[in-house]
N, C-alpha and C positions, 0 to 999 in steps of 0.2 A: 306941346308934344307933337310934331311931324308926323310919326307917323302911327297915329292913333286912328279907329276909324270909328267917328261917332254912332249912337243907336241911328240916329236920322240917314245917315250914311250908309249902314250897312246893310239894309235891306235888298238891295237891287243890285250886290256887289257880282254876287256868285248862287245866279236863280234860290234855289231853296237851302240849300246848303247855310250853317253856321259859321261866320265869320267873328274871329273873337273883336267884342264892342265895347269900346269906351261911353259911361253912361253920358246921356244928357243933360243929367243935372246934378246938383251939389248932395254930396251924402247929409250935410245936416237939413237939406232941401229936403231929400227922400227921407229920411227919419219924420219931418212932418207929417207928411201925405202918408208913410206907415200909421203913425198916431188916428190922422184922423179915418182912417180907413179899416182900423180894427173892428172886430165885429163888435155888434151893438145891436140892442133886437129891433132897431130898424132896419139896420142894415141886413139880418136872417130873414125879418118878413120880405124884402126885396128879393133877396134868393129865393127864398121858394118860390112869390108870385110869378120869378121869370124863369125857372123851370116849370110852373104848371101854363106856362103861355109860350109857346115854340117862336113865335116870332118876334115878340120881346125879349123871348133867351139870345135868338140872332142878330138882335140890331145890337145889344149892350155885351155880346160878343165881339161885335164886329170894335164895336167902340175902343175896347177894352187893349183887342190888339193894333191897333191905331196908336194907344197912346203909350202902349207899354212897349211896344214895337219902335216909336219913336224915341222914348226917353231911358230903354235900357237894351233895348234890342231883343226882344222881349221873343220868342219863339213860338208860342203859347205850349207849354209841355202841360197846362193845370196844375201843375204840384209846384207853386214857387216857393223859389228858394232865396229870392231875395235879402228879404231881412237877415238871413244869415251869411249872406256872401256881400256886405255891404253895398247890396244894389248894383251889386257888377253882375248879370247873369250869367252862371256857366253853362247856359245850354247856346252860347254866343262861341263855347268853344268847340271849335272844331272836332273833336272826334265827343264831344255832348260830355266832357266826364263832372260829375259833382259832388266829387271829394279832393280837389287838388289838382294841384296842375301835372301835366304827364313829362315821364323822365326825358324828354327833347327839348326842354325852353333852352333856350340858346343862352350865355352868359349873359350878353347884353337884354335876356328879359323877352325876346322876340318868339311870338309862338314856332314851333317846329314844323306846321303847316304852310301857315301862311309868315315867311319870314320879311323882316319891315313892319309886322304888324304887332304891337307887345300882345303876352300873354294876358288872357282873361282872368286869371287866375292873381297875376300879377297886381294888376289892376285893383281888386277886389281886395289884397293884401295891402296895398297905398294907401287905398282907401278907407280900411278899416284900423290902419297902424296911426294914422292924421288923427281920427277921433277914439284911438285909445278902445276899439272893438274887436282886435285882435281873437279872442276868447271864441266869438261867434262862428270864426271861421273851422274850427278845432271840431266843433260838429258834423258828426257824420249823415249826411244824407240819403235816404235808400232809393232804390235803384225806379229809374223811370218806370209807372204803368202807360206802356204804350198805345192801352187802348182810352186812353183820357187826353191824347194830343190833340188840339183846336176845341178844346171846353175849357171855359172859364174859372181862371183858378182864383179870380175873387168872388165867386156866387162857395165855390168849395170853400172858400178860407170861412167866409163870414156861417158856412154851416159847419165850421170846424170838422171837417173833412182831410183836414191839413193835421190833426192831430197826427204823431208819429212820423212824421213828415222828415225829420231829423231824430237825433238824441238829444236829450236835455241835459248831458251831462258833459259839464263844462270841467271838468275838475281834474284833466289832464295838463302836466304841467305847459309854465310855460313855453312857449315855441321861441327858439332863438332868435334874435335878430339878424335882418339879413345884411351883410354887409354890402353897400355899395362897393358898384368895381371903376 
């Protein structure tokens, strides 16, 4: 895909700004690293240790978006939304929306912002339609807290902080297929 712009890639495209990003790595890849990264009470006792330690909260922050940064274009908003957007982040879309892509993707799929570039949104629907995840996407996401942007949203997830973080309620019908053009 030409012209995809990977997580690795899109950091330094356009200073701070959201650039929609093709992830890093394979969805059954990311499906692992979700597995092994669920919370577990080792993983809760590491969160709190490194929120009751400031400078341990900051280094495995820093890490955190390093790697998320890298492998999904990762923005740090704390509230991810990943597992339900098949590891495509839509805070990589340009105007930050995470419920769906906005009424401008161009026929051929290309965000409305940045044209040449496909939708994030897009993307996340490929992705999720390949392993049969479609469902997850159907989730509704509530709206960013702005005051948790550059905190770690895996010390949140593993202290289930991430609860309500979407809806659990998958049982809206299916979503058409789209057709290629």
């Amino acid at each position: 895909m030409e012209n995809a712009v990977h997580a690795s890639d899109a950091g330094g495209r356009v200073a701070n700004r959201p650039v929609p990003t093709t992830p890093g790595i394979s969805l059954p890849l990311a499906l692992v690293l979700g597995r092994l990264l669920r919370p577990q009470r080792h993983l809760y006792a590491l969160a709190v240790w490194l929120e009751a330690t400031p400078w341990a909260y900051r280094a495995f922050t820093a890490v955190e978006k390093a790697v998320k940064g890298k492998l999904f274009g990762c923005r740090m908003c704390a509230q991810c939304a990943l597992p339900s957007t098949a590891y495509a982040c839509p805070m990589s879309c340009p105007k930050e929306l995470r419920n769906g892509p906005c009424g401008g993707v161009a026929a051929n799929g290309d965000c409305e912002v940045y044209p040449g570039l496909r939708c994030v949104w897009l993307v996340a629907y490929e992705r999720a339609a390949a392993a049969g995840r479609t469902a997850d996407l159907r989730r509704l996401q509530r709206p960013i807290d702005q005051r948790e942007w550059g905190l770690s949203s895996w010390v949140n997830y593993w202290q289930n902080r991430d609860a309500g973080l979407w809806n659990g309620d998958t049982s809206f019908a299916p979503a058409p297929p789209i057709e290629p053009r």
